[in-house]
C-alpha positions as CSV (number, residue, x, y, z in Angstrom):
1,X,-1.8,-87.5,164.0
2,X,-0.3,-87.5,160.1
3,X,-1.2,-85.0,157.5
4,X,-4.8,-86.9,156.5
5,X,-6.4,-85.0,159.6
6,X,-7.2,-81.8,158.9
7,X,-8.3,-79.4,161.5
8,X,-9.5,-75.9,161.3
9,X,-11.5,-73.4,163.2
10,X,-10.1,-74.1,167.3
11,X,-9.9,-71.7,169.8
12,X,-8.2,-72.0,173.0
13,X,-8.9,-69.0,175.7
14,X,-8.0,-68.4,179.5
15,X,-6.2,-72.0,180.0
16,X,-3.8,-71.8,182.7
17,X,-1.4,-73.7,180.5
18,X,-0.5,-73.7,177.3
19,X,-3.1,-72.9,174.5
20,X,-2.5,-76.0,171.5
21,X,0.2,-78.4,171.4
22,X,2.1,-80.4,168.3
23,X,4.3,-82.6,169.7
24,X,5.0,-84.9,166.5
25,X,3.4,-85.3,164.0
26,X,2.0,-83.6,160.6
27,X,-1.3,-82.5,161.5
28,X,-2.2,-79.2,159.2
29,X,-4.1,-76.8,161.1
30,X,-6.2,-73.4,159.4
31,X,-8.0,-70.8,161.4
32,X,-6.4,-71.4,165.0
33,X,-7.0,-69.1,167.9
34,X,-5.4,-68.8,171.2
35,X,-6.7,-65.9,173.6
36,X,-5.1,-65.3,177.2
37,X,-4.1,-68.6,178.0
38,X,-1.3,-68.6,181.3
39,X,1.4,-69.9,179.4
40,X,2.6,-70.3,175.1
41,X,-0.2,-69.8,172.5
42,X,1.1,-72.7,170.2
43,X,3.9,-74.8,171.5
44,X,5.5,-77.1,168.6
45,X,8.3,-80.2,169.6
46,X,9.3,-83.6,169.4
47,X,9.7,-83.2,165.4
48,X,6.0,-81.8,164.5
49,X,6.8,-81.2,161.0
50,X,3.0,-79.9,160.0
51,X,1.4,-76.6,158.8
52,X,-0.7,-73.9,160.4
53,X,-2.1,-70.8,158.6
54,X,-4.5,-68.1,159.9
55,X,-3.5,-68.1,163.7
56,X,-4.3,-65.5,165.9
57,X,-2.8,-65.2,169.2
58,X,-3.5,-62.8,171.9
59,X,-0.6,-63.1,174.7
60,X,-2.1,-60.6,177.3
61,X,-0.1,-58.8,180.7
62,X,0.3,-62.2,182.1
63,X,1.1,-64.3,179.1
64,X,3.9,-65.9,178.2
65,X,4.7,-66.1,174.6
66,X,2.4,-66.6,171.7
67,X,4.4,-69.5,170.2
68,X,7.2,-71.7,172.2
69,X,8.4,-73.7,168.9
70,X,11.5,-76.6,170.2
71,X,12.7,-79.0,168.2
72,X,13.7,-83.0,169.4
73,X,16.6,-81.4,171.7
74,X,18.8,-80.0,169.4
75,X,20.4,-81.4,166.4
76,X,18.1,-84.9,166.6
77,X,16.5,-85.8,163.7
78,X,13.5,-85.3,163.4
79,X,14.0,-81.9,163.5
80,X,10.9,-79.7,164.3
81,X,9.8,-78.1,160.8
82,X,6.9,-76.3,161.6
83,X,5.4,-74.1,158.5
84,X,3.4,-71.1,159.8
85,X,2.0,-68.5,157.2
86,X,-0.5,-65.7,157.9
87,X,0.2,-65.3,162.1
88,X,-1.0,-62.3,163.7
89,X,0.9,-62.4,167.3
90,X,-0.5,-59.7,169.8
91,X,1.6,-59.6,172.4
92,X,1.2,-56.7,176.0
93,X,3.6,-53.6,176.1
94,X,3.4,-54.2,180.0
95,X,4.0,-57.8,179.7
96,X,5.3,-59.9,183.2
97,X,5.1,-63.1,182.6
98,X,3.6,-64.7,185.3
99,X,3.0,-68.8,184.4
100,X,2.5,-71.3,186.8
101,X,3.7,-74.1,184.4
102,X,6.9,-72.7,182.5
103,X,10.4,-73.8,183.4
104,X,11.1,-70.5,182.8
105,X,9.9,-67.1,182.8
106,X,11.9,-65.3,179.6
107,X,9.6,-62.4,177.8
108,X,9.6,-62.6,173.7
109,X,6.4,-62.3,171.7
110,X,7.8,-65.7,169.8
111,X,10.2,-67.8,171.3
112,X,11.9,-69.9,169.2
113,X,14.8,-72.7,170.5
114,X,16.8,-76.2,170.8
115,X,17.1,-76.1,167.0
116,X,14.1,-76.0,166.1
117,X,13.7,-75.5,161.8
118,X,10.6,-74.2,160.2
119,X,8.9,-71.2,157.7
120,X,7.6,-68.7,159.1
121,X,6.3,-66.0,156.5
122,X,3.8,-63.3,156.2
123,X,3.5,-62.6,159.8
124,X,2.3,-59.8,161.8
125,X,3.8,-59.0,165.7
126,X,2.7,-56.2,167.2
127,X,2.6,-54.6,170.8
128,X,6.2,-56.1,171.5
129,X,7.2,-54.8,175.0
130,X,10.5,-56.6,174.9
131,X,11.3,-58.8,172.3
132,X,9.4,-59.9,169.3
133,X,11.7,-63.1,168.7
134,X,13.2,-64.8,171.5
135,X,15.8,-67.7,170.1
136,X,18.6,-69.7,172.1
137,X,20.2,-72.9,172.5
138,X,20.3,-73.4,168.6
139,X,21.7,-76.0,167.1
140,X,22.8,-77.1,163.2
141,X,20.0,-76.1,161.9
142,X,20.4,-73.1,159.4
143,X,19.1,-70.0,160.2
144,X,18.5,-67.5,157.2
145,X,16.2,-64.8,156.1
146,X,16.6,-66.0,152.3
147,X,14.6,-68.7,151.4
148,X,16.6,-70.0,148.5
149,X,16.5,-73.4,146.3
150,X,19.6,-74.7,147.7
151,X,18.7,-75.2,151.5
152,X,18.5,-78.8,152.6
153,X,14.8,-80.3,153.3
154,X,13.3,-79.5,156.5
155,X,16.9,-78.8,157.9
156,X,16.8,-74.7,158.0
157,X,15.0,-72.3,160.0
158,X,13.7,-69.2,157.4
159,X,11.9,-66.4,159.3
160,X,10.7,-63.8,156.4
161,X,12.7,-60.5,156.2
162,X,9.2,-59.1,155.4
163,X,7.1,-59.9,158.5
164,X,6.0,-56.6,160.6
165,X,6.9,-56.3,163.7
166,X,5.9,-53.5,166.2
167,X,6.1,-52.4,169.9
168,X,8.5,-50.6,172.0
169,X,10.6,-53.6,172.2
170,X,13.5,-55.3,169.8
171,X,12.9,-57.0,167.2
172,X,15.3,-60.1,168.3
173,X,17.0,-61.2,171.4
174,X,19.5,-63.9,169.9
175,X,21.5,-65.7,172.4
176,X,25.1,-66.8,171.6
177,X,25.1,-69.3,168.4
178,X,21.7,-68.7,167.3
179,X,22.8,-66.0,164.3
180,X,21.1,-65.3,161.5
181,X,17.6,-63.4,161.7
182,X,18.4,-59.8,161.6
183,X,15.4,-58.1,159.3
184,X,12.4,-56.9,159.6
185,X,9.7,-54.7,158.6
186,X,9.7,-52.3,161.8
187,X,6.1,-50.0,161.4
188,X,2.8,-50.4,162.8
189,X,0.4,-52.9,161.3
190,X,-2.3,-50.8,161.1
191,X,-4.8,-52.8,162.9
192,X,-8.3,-51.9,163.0
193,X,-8.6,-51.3,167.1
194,X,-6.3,-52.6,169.3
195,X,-5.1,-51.3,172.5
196,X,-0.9,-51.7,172.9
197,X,-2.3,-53.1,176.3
198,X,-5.1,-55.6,174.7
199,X,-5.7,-57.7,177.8
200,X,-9.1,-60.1,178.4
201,X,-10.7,-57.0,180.1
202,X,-10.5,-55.1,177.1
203,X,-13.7,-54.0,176.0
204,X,-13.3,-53.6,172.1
205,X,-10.3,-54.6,170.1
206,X,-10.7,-55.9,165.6
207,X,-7.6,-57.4,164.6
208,X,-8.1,-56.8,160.9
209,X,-5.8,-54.3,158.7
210,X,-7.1,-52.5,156.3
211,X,-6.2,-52.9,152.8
212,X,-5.4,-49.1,152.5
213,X,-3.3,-46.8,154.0
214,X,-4.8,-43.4,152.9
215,X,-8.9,-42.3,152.2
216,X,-8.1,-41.4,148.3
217,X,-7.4,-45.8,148.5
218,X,-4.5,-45.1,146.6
219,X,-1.3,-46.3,148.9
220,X,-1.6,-50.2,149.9
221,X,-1.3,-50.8,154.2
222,X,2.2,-52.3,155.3
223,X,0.1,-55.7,155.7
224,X,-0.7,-55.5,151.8
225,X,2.6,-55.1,150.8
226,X,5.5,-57.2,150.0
227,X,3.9,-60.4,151.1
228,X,5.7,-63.6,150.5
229,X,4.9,-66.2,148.5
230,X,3.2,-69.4,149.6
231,X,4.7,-73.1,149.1
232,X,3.2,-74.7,145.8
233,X,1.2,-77.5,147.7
234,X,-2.5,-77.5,148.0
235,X,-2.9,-76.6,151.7
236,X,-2.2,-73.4,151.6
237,X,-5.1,-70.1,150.8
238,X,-3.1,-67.8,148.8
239,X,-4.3,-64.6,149.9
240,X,-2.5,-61.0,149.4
241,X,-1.9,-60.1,152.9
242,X,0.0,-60.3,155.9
243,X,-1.9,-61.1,159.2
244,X,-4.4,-63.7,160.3
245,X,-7.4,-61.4,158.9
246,X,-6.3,-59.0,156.2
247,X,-9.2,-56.2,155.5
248,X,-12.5,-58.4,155.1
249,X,-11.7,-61.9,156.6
250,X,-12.7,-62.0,160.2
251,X,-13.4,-65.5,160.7
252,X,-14.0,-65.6,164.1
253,X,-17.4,-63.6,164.1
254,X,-19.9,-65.9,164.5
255,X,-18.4,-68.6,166.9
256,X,-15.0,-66.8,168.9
257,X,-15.5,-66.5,172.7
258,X,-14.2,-63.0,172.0
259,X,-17.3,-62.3,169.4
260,X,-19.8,-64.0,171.9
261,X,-18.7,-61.5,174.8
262,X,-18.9,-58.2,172.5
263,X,-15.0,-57.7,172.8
264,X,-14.8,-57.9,169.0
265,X,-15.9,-54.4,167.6
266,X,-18.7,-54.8,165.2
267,X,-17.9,-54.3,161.4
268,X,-20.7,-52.3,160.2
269,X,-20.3,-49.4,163.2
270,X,-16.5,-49.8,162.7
271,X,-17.0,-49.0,159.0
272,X,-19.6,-46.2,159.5
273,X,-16.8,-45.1,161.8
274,X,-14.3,-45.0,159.5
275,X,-16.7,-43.7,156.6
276,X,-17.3,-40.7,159.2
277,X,-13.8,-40.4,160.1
278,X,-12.8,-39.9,155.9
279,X,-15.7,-37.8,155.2
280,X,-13.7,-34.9,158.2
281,X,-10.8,-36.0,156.2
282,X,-11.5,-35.3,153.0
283,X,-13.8,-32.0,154.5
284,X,-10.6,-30.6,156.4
285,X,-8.6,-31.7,152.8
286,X,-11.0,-29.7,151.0
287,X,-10.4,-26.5,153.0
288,X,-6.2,-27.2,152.9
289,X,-6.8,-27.0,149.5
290,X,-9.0,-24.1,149.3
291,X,-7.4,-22.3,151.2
292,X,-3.9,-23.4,149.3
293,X,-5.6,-22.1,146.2
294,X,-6.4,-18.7,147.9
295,X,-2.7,-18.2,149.0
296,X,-1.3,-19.4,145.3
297,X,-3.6,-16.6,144.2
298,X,-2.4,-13.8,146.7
299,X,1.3,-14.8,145.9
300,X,0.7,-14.6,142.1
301,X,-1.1,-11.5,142.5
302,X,2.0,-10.0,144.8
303,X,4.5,-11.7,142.1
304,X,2.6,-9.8,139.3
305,X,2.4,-5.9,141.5
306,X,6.0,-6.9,141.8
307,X,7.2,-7.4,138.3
308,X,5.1,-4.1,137.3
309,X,6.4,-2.2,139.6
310,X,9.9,-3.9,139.3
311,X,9.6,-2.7,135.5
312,X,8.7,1.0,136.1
313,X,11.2,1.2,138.6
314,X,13.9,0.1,135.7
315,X,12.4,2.2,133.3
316,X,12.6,5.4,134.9
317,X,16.2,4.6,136.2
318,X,16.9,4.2,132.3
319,X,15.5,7.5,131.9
320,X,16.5,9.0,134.9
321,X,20.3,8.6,134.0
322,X,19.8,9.4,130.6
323,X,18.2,13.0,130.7
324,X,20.6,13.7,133.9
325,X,23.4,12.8,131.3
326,X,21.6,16.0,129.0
327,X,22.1,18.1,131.5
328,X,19.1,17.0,134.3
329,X,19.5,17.0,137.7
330,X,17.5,16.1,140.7
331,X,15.8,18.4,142.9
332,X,17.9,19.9,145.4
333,X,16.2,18.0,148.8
334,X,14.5,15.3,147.1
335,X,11.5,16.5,146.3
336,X,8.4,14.5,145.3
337,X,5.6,14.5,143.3
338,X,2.1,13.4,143.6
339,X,2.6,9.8,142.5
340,X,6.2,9.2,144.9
341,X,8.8,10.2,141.8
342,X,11.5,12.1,142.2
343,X,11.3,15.7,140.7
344,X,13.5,16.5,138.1
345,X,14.9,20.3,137.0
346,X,16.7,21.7,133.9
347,X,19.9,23.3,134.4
348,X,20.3,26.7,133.1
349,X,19.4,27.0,129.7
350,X,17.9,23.5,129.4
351,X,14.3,22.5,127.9
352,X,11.7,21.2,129.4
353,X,11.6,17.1,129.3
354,X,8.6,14.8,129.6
355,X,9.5,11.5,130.5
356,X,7.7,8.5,128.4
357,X,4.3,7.4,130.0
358,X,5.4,9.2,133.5
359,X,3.9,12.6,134.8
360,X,7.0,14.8,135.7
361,X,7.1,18.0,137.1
362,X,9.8,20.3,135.7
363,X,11.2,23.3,137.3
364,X,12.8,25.5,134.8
């Protein structure tokens, strides 16, 4: 099938095999969903050299991986070139693979092998429980995380520095002469609702991200930030996130199996939800504040006794050690006076003093 057939809005769920196949072939693909299938989401060989954008794969506890991409065995031309932009890949903390039709059973997330080329940009893999990319038994292809002018056609594999990936797992497992990938953005996507153990039995899950990360909508999510840039050609929907579904783009309400069971959370509660959720927010932000503003006012008010009282205390030190140069002493045993100062006496023969602004008793 060549690049004249466009296809768009598939879904693949509980297969026992693998979900969608391209072997050969330029067949472009848009809005591709694989859910729970018993072996690889989207498997790509035998040269398929097409494009896919907005796939969502859900790998579940007995999954295997949510892409297996080989090329034509190795260095064989043509090499598998598979562009994939705008991938959420939601993989099972707990996952044991368990496929009846693999020839092997090795855990990754994405699983990528025999020298197999490609793009892969602006992707999202989260709930990784042991590797997000699996890649092995490379072969000339180059492997790079810069996509730069000078790489030869179709003959590199570029996997973006800036794709998210998340889970208790690695980022990459890379098995002896498949160097290269190294980078990624390690923090959690931010999805809506979904469970690091999203299985078919979950009960609620929505894959979309938000667009921000805080209430004030100030701070852009990880998925709206440092996205990369799409290839010039026409295919491709140049959107401003990272993900399958960004903040408002849930195409598979309507139609999904996942949508028709009640599994996908609804929008409008999820957003009343979250409305609620900021309005405690900004209540318990209004009473940090408040009560911020009380404690800047108790520690100016202490600063200011302080200084006062800092300032008498100089004062009558000044005035303390001058009359006690004129012949003042103190009180013999430290006597006091009403307000705490320390009595003062004239020696023999000495007038009485008053001290500037200060009631002082004097003993002649």
């Amino acid at each position: 099938v060549g690049s004249g057939t466009t296809v768009d809005h598939i879904e693949v769920a509980y297969n026992l095999d693998d979900g969608v196949e391209f072997f050969g072939g330029t067949v472009n693909v848009k809005y591709l969903s694989v859910l729970f299938v018993g072996d690889d989401g989207i498997d790509t060989d035998k040269g398929y050299r097409g494009k896919i954008q907005f796939a969502y794969v859900m790998v579940g506890r007995e999954g295997h991986h949510a892409t297996e991409m080989d090329a034509n065995k190795g260095s064989s031309n043509p090499r598998s070139f598979p562009q994939v932009y705008n991938a959420l890949f939601v993989g099972h903390e707990n996952n044991s693979p368990n496929s009846v039709s693999s020839d092997d059973l090795e855990p990754a997330v994405m699983r990528l092998r025999e020298g197999t080329g490609g793009e892969f940009g602006n992707i999202i893999i989260t709930n990784i429980g042991t590797y997000g990319v699996l890649q092995d038994t490379c072969g000339t292809e180059k492997r790079t995380q810069a996509l730069t002018s000078n790489l030869a056609a179709q003959q590199y594999l570029w996997f973006s520095p800036n794709n998210i990936m998340s889970g208790r797992g690695w980022s990459y497992s890379l098995e002896g002469g498949c160097e290269g990938l190294t980078s990624a953005i390690n923090t959690d996507p931010a999805l809506r609702l979904m469970p690091t153990d999203a299985d078919e039995d979950t009960t609620s899950f929505d894959p979309t991200t938000p667009k921000f990360a805080n209430v004030a909508e100030t701070e852009l999510s990880a998925a709206y930030t440092s996205v990369d840039t799409f290839p010039s050609d026409a295919f491709w929907t140049k959107v401003d996130y990272k993900g399958a579904f960004g903040d408002n783009n849930r195409w598979l309400d309507g139609w999904s199996i996942i949508y028709e069971s009640g599994q996908l959370d609804d929008l409008s509660s999820l957003d009343e939800k979250m409305k609620d959720d900021s309005e405690v927010d900004l209540a318990v932000a209004i009473g940090l504040s408040v009560g911020c503003a009380c404690l800047a006012a108790l520690s100016s008010f202490a600063f200011y006794k302080y200084r006062n009282y800092k300032n008498m205390y100089e004062t009558l030190k000044e005035q303390h050690d001058y009359y006690e140069a004129e012949g003042l002493k103190k009180v013999n045993g430290g006597g006091v006076n009403a307000n705490g100062l320390e009595l003062l006496q004239v020696n023999p023969g000495g007038k009485p003093v008053v001290m500037q602004g200060v009631d002082v008793d004097v003993d002649v």
